[in-house]
N, C-alpha and C positions, 0 to 999 in steps of 0.2 A: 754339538758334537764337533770336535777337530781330529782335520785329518792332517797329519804330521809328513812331511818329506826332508830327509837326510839326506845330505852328501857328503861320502868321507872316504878318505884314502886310504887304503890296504897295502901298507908296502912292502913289495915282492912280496904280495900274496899272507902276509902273515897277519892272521888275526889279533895277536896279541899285539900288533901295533896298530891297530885301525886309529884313525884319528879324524874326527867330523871336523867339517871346514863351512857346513851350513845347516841350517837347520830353520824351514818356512813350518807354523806354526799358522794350518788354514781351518779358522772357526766360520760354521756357519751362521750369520745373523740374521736371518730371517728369509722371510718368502718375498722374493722383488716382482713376481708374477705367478701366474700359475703356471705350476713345472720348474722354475727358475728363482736360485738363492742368490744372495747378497753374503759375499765373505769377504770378512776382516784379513790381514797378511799380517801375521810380525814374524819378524827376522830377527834370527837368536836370542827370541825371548819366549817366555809362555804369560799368559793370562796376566798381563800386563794393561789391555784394554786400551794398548796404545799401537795401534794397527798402521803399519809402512804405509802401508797402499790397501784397496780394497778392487775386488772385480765381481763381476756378473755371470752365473754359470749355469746352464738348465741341468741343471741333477741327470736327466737321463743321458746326458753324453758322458758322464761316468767320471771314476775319480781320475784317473791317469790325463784324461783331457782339461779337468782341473789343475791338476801339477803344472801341465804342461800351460798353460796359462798364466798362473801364476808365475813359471822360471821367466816365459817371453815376458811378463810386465817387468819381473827384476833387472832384465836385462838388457831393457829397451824402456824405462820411466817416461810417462808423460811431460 
């Protein structure tokens, strides 16, 4: 399953100009522990199999704590 997070700008508010400026593409790959996944990242691609970065996330702290994870790795790389 991939959970998909967009970022795109609405300018002055107008939908018929939205324009995405990113797009993280986060697949789960497997179980890293009990309770806890291993996902893949790619950035402005899909199902490419070719993963930015990768992180470690316990599923019950939910998707948005995942997002949020994933934008700090974007934006701070090892």
């Amino acid at each position: 399953m991939t959970l998909r997070v967009k970022i795109e700008i609405v300018p002055f508010g107008n939908e018929d100009k939205v324009r995405e400026i990113r797009r993280f593409n986060i697949s789960n790959l497997g179980n890293y522990d009990l309770g806890t996944s291993f996902y893949g990242v790619e950035v402005d691609k899909y199902k490419s199999h070719e993963y930015d970065f990768t992180v470690v996330h316990k599923r019950s702290d939910g998707a948005e704590a995942l997002a949020n994870k994933v934008l700090e790795r974007f934006l701070a790389p090892e």
